[in-house]
C-alpha positions in Angstrom: -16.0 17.2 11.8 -12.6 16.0 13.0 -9.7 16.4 11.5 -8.5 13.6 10.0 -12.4 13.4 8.1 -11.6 16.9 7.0 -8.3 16.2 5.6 -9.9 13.0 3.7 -13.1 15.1 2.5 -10.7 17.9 1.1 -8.6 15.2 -0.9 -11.8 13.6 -2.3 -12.9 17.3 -3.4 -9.4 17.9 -5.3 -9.4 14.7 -6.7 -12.6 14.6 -8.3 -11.7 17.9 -9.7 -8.7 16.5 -11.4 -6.3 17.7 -8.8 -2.6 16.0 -9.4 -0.3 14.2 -6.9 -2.3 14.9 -3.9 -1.2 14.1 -0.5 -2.1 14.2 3.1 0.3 14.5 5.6 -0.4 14.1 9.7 1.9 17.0 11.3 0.0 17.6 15.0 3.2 15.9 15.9 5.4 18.3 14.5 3.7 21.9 14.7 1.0 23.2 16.9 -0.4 25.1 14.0 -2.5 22.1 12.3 -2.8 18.6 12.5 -3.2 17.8 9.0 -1.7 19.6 5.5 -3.6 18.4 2.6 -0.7 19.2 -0.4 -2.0 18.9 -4.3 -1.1 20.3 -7.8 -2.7 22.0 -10.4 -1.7 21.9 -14.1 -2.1 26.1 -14.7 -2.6 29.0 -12.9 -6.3 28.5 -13.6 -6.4 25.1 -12.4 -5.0 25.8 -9.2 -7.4 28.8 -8.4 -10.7 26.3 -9.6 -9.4 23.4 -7.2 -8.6 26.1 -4.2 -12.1 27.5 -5.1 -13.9 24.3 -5.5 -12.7 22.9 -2.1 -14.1 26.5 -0.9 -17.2 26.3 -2.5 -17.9 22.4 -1.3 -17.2 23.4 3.0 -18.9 26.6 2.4 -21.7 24.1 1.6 -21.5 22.6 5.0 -20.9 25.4 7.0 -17.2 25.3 7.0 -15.7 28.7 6.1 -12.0 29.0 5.9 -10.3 31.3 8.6 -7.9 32.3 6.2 -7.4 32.1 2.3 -4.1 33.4 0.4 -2.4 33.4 -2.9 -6.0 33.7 -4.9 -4.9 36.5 -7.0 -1.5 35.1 -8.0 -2.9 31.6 -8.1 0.5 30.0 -7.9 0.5 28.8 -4.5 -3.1 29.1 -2.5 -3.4 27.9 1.7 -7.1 27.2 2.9 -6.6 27.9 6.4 -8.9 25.3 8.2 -7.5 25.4 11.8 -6.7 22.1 12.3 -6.4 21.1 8.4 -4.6 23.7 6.5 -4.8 23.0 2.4 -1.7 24.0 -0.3 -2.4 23.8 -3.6 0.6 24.4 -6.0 1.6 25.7 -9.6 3.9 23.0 -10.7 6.8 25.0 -10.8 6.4 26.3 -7.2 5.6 22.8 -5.5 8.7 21.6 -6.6 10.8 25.0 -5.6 9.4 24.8 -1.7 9.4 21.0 -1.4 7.0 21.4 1.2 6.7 17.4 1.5 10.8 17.4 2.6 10.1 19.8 4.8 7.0 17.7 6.7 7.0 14.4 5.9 8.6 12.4 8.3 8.4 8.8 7.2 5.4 7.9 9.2 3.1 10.8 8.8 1.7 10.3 5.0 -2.0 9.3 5.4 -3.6 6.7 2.7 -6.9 7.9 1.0 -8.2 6.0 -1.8 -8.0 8.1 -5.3 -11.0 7.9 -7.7 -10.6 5.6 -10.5 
């Protein structure tokens, strides 16, 4: 799957799970580490560990095992380590503390998928 699809798939997952203020950002430009970050909230602690582990759950189901998963036990900041699409999903309280969208976004680099109604 390329990247880009990834990205899009993992946004669709969060937001039919209820996932706030999701977005993807394109940053092959700016880091050789990924070429996407796919950046969403949950509401609680609980809701961010069922969206990290629904997004899990839905690639395991295609064969698509993240290398790299941190933050479960805390549940307050979770990264799905996808090689080339990594996936954050926040508390709240800590997406706005590490800003991580004025640290990436660039102006150019937001990508547009369609939110469920």
């Amino acid at each position: 799957m390329k990247s880009r699809d990834l990205a899009l798939k993992i946004a669709e997952i969060l937001d039919k799970k209820g996932a706030e203020d999701i977005m993807i950002l394109e940053v092959d430009h700016l880091t050789s580490i990924a070429d996407y970050f796919v950046i969403a909230s949950g509401r609680s602690v609980q809701s961010v560990r069922s969206l990290a582990e629904d997004v899990e759950d839905k690639l395991l189901e295609e064969d698509l095992p993240p290398r790299r998963k941190e933050g479960m036990n805390e549940s307050r900041w979770i990264v799905l380590d996808y090689a080339s699409v990594i996936v954050h999903v926040f508390h709240p309280e800590e997406r706005e503390y590490y800003n991580m969208e004025r640290l990436w976004m660039d102006g150019s680099n937001q990508v547009e998928f369609a939110v469920q109604a």
